[in-house]
N, C-alpha and C positions, 0 to 999 in steps of 0.2 A: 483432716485435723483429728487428732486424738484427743483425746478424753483421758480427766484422772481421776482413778475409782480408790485411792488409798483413803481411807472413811475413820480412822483409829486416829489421822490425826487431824486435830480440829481446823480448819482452811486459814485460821489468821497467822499459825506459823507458819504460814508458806517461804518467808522469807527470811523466817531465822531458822527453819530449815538449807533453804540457799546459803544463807551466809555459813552454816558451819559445812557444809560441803565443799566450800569454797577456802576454810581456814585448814581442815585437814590436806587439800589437795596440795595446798600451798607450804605446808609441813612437807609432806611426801616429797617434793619438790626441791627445796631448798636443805633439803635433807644432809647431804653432801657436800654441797656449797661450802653451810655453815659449821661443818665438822662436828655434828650434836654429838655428846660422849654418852655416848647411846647401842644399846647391842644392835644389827641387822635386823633382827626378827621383829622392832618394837618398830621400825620403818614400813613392815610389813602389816603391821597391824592398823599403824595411822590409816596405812593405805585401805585398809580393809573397813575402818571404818568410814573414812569417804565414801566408801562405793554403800554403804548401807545407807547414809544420810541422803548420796543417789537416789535409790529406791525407793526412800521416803518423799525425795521431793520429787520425782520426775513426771514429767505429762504423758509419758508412754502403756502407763497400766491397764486402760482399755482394751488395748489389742492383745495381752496378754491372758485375760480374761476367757477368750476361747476357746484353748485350749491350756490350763493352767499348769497341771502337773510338767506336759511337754515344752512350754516357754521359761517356765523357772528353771527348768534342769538346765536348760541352755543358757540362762541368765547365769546361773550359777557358777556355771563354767567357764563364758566368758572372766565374769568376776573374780575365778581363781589363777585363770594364764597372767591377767596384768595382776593381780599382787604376789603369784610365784613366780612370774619374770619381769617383773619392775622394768624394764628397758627401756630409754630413753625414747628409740623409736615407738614403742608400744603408747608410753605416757604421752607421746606427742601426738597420735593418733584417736588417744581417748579424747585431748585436752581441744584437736578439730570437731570431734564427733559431738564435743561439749558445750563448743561456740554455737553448730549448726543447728543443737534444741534450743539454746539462748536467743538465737538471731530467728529463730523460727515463730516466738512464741508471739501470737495475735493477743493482743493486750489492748484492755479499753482504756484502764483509769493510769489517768499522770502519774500516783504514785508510783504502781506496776513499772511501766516505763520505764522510767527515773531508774528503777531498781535495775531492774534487767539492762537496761543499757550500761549501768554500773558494772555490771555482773560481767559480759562484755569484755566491756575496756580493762576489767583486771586480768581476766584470761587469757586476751591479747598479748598485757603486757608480761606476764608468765611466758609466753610463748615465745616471744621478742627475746628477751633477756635472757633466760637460762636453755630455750632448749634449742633456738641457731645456735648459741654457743659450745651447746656439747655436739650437735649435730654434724655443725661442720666447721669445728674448729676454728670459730675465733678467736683471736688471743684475747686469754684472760686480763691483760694490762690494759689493753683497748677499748674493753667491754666495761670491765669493773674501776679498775684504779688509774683512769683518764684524770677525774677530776681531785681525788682526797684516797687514802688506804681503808677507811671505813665507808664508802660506798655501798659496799654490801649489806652493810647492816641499815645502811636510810633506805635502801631498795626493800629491804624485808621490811621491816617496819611501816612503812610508806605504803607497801601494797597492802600488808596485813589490814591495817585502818578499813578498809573498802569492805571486804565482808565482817569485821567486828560492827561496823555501823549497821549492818543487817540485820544484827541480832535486838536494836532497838526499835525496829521500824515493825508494825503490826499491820493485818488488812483483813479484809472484813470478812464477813460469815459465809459469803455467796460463794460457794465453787463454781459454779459454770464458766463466769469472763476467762479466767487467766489458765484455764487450762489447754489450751488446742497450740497446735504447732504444724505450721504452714510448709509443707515440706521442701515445695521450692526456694521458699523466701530463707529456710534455713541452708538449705544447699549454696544458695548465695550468697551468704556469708559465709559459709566455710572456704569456698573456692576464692571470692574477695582476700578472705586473709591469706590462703596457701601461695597468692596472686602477690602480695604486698613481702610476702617473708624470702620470696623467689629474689622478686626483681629489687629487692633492699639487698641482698646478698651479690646479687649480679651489678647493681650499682658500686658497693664497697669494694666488689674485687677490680671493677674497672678505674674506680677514680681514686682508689685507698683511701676513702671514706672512713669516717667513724661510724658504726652501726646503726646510732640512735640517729645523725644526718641523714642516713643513705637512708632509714625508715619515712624520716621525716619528708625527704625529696621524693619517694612511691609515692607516699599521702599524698603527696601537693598535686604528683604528675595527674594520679589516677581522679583528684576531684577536677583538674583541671579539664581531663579529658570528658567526664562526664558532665559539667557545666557548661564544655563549649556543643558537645554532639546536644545536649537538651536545647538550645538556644539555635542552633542550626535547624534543629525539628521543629522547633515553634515558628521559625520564619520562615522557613522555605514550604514546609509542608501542612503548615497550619493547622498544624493536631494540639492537644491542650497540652501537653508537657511530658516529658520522659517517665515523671514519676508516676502518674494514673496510668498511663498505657501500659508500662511495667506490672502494676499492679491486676489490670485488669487481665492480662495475658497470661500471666503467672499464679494467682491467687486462687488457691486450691478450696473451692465448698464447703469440706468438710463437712463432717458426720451428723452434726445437726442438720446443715441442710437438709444433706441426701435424705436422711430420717423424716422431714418435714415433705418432700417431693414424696418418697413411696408411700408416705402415709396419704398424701393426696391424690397418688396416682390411684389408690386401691379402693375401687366402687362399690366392694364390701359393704366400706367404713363408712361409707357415708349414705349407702341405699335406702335407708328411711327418712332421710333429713329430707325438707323443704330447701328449695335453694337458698332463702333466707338466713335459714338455719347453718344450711353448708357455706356461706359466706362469712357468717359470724365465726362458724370452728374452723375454718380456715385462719382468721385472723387472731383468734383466741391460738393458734400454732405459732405465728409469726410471733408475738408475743415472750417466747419462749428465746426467742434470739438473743443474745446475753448484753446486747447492748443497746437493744428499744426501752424505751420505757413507757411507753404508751402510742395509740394507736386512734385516729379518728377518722370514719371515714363515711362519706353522703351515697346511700344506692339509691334505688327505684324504687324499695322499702322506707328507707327512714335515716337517720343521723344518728351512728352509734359510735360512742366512744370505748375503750377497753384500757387498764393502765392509767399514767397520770401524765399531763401536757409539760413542754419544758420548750424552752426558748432555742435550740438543736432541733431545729425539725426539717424535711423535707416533703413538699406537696408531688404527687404523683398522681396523673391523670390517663386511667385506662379503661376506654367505650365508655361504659355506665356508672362507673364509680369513684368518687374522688378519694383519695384518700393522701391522710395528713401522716407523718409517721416522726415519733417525738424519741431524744435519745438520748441517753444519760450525758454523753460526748460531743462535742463536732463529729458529725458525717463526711466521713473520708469518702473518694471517690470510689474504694469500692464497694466500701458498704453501701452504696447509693445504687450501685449499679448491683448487687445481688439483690436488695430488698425491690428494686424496679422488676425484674427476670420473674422473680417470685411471688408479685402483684401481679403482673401480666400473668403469668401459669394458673395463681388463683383464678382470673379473672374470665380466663378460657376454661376452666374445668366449672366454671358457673353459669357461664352463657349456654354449654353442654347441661349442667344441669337443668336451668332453664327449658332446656330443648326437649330434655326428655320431661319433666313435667308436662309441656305443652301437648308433645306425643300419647302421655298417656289421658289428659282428659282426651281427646282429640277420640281416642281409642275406646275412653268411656263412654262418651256421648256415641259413637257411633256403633255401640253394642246396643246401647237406649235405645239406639233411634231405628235399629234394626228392627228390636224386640215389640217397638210400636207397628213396627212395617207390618208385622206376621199380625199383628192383632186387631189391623185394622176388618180383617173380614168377619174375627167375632162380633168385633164391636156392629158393624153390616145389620149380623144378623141378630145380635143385640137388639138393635134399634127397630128391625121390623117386628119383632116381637110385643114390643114395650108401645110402639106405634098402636097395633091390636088393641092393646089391653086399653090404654088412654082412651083411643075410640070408646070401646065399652062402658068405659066411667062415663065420658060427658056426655051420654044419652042419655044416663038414670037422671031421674030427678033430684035434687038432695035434700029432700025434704024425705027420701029413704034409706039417707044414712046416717051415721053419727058423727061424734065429732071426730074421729081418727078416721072414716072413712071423707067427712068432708075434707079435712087436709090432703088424706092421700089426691081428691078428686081437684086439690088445687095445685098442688105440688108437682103430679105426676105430668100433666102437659110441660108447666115448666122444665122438668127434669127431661122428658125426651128431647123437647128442641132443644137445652145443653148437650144432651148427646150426639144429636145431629149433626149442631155445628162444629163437636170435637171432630163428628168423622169428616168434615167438610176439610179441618183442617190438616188432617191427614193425607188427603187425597191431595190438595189442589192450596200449600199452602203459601203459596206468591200470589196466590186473590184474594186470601180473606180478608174481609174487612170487618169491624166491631160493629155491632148493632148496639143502637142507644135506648135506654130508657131511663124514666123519671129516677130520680133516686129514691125519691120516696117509697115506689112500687119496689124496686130491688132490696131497699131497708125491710121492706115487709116480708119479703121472702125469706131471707136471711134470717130471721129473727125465728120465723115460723121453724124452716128447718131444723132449726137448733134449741128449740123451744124445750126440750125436755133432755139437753145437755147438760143442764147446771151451770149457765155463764149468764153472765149479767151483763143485760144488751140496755144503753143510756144513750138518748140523743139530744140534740140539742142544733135545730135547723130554723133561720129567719128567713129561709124561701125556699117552695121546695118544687119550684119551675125549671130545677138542674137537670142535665139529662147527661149520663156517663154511661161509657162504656161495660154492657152489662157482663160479657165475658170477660174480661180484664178484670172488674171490681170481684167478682166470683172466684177466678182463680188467685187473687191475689188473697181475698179475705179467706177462701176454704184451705190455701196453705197452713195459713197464720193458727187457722183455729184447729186444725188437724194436727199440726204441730205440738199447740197446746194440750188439746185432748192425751193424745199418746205422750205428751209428759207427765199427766194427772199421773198415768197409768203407771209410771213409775215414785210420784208425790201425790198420794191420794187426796192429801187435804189440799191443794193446788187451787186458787181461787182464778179464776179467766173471767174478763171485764173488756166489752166491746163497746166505746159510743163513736158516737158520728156527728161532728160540731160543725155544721154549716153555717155561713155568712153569704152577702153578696159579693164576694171575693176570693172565695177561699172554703175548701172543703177538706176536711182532716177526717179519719176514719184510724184510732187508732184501737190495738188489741195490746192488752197487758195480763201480766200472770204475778204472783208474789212467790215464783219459787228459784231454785237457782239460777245463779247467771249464766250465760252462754261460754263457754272454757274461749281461753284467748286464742288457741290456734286454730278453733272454727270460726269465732267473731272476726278474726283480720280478715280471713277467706270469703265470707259466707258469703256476699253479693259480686264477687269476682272467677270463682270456679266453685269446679263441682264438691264439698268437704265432706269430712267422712259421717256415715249416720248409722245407727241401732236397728232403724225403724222403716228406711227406705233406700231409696239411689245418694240421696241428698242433693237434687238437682234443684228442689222444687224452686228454693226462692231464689238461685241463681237462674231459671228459666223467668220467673217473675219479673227480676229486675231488666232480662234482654229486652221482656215483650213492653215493658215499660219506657222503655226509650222512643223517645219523639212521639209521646202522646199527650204530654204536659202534665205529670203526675210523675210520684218517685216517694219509694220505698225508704225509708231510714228509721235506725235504731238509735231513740233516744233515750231509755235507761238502761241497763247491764249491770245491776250490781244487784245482791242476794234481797229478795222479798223483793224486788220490782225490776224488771225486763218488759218492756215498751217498743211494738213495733208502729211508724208512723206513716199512713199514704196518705200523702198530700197534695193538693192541685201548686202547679208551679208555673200557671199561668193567669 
């Protein structure tokens, strides 16, 4: 399909363009017929301006575009052989070449149609009437003064009306619908009529027919033939009908498409998009097709709409995603059948996306998990060290040290066995299991730790005979609060506020901050994979939430919006 890039004329005269291309051609034409008392050269000029009002209106200026100076010179030329040798076989060869853009053009709205098919049947009948006649000599009495001596003048007259009525008919601002031109679908109409002009001539000369009979008896034969071979196909062969299969087999993509497929084919374009992302600008492409008007459709994300809904729609269902597709028109069969081709293409360059997201956490994590491997012998000898040192504290007595030595002397045991157990779970981790303690005692640690961080730790407990998992609550709450820390570092006035609301049913542990919210394309991700971070891997509270599964407790964010961000662990049993 081509494209029309002619931009100087505003797109609602497209058809009173048409129609005066179509009133000079029919001058040119009837030129001689009507013996206008007129010089030669002023025949040449109608002609000459036909072919300008051509090049204003035609859908072929796209391809001309690429090489310009070299296509015009050629246009040019063409444009000068038929108005310096007028010939009838010449003019009868433009006036095929003329139907085959006409009968080509892929047109959405009724008016369009209406038009064009008008445009058609007048050229047709141009073609019938004056140029068998001069072609191959039918008698003039036969042709013209059958019925009355003034015959010729209700033929001119009679045709002129068709494109004068063009000149009153306007259309709308949008260029894209009405310019493309299906090249088979115009080859077949040209070949149809050269088909009808033949066997009308071969008819007349067999049965000395009058012309307009013998036209009229091709028309009958040839829809008879095609009425009866569609209805033989429907019954024997049980396919849906002549006209879709035709369609589908013929109908040429065109340049939208193609444009729409390499833009999708190119991994470029799309290397930084989430698949999300690429699902939505893929459908934000379709969009562009000149006769959707809107687009709904349900993934594995969410229910997005794009454009506006209309009672023309079709549903199409491919692996994961449904999707609704609304049209300004009725949906022909083959527009049903390209927007299918082109959902399914999406739909496999998404699942591939997908794949490769999946590949590169897969790749990230297992760089992580490396970089843990090599460090578990630090961490070894980490731990024999720190073991030492602990010894050494809990033999003084502490009643010989102060207050930051007595914390260190309570903290530091605490702090080794965390260590221990991390290496435990390095080494050996399909055995580990949580060791439990009071909450209370765990409340107390925590607090101490972070005593001279500037967060404001509040609790509020009606039993405190709870016993949880002390690794789990640790890493879950040292994320939370390390998180927050290194944000101060970037919102220094950053206020961080921890309590812990126990009941006989129910234990909540939540951390809040008053500064900004978490951006949305880390918050959809952030407990489902790895998202992107400043400050570390970003793994942390996506490792949170894995270790969290099937321990009856679970991580959720319940405020996200500027001056309060709330994360909540809650028991869910």
């Amino acid at each position: 399909m081509l494209h029309h890039s002619t931009s100087f004329i505003p797109p609602q005269h497209e058809h009173r363009l048409l129609g005066l291309m179509l009133i000079t051609l029919h001058l040119a034409l009837w030129w001689d017929i009507l013996a206008l008392p007129f010089p030669e050269i002023l025949k040449r000029v109608v002609l000459l301006t036909h072919f300008v009002f051509f090049v204003l209106w035609q859908p072929l200026f796209n391809r001309l575009d690429t090489h310009p100076i070299r296509n015009r010179v050629a246009l040019g030329i063409v444009i000068s052989v038929f108005v310096v040798f007028p010939h009838v076989w010449l003019m009868t060869l433009w006036q095929i070449l003329l139907l085959g853009l006409l009968g080509g053009r892929d047109l959405v709205k009724p008016v369009d149609r209406i038009v064009n098919v008008a445009a058609i049947v007048f050229a047709s009948s141009e073609l019938f009437i004056l140029n068998l006649h001069q072609l191959f000599l039918v008698p003039e009495g036969r042709l013209l003064y059958q019925l009355a001596p003034d015959v010729p003048l209700l033929l001119n007259y009679g045709l002129l009306s068709v494109p004068l009525a063009f000149l009153f008919i306007s259309t709308d601002e949008s260029r894209e619908h009405r310019y493309y031109v299906d090249f088979f679908q115009g080859l077949t109409v040209s070949m149809l009529i050269i088909i009808m002009a033949l066997g009308s001539l071969v008819i007349q000369s067999s049965s000395n027919a009058s012309l307009p009979l013998a036209v009229f008896e091709m028309s009958l034969a040839i829809t008879v033939f095609l009425l009866t071979t569609s209805w033989l196909w429907v019954i024997f062969a049980a396919e849906e009908g002549v006209d879709p299969l035709w369609t589908r087999h013929l109908h040429n993509i065109g340049s939208v498409f193609e444009q729409w497929l390499d833009d999708l084919a190119q991994p470029s374009h799309y290397k930084s998009l989430t698949p999300q992302e690429f699902l939505r600008v893929g459908f934000e492409q379709l969009m562009t097709l000149p006769w959707v008007k809107g687009i709904t459709w349900h993934s594995l994300y969410d229910d997005e709409t794009l454009g506006h809904q209309d009672h023309h729609q079709v549903v199409i269902t491919v692996q994961s995603i449904e999707v609704t597709v609304y049209a300004h028109y009725r949906i022909s069969g083959s527009h049903y059948f390209q927007i299918k081709i082109l959902i399914q293409l999406l739909e496999h360059f998404h699942q591939a996306k997908r794949r490769e997201a999946a590949f590169a956490q897969q790749a990230h994590l297992q760089a992580i998990h490396e970089t843990g491997a090599k460090l578990t012998h630090d961490i070894k000898n980490l731990l024999q060290s720190l073991h030492a040192i602990t010894s050494v504290i809990e033999t003084y007595p502490p009643t010989k040290f102060g207050d930051t030595q007595r914390l260190l002397q309570g903290q530091m045991p605490h702090l080794t066995q965390r260590l221990k157990r991390t290496l435990d779970k390095l080494q050996k981790p399909a055995e580990f299991s949580y060791s439990h303690v009071p909450v209370s005692l765990w409340w107390e640690n925590l607090t101490a730790r972070y005593r001279k961080s500037k967060i404001e730790f509040s609790s509020h407990t009606e039993t405190e005979n709870i016993l949880i998992p002390e690794d789990l609550f640790d890493n879950v709450s040292e994320n939370l609060l390390q998180n927050a820390l290194m944000k101060r570092q970037r919102e220094p006035a950053l206020h961080i506020s921890v309590s812990l609301h126990i009941t006989k049913r129910r234990l909540q542990l939540t951390v809040c901050d008053d500064g900004s919210p978490i951006p949305d394309e880390i918050f959809k991700n952030l407990f489902t994979q790895p998202v992107p971070s400043r400050d570390g891997f970003g793994i942390g509270l996506y490792h949170v939430v894995k270790h969290l599964a099937h321990t009856g407790y679970e991580l959720n964010i319940t405020e996200n919006v500027e001056g309060q961000v709330c994360f909540e662990l809650v028991s869910t049993e």
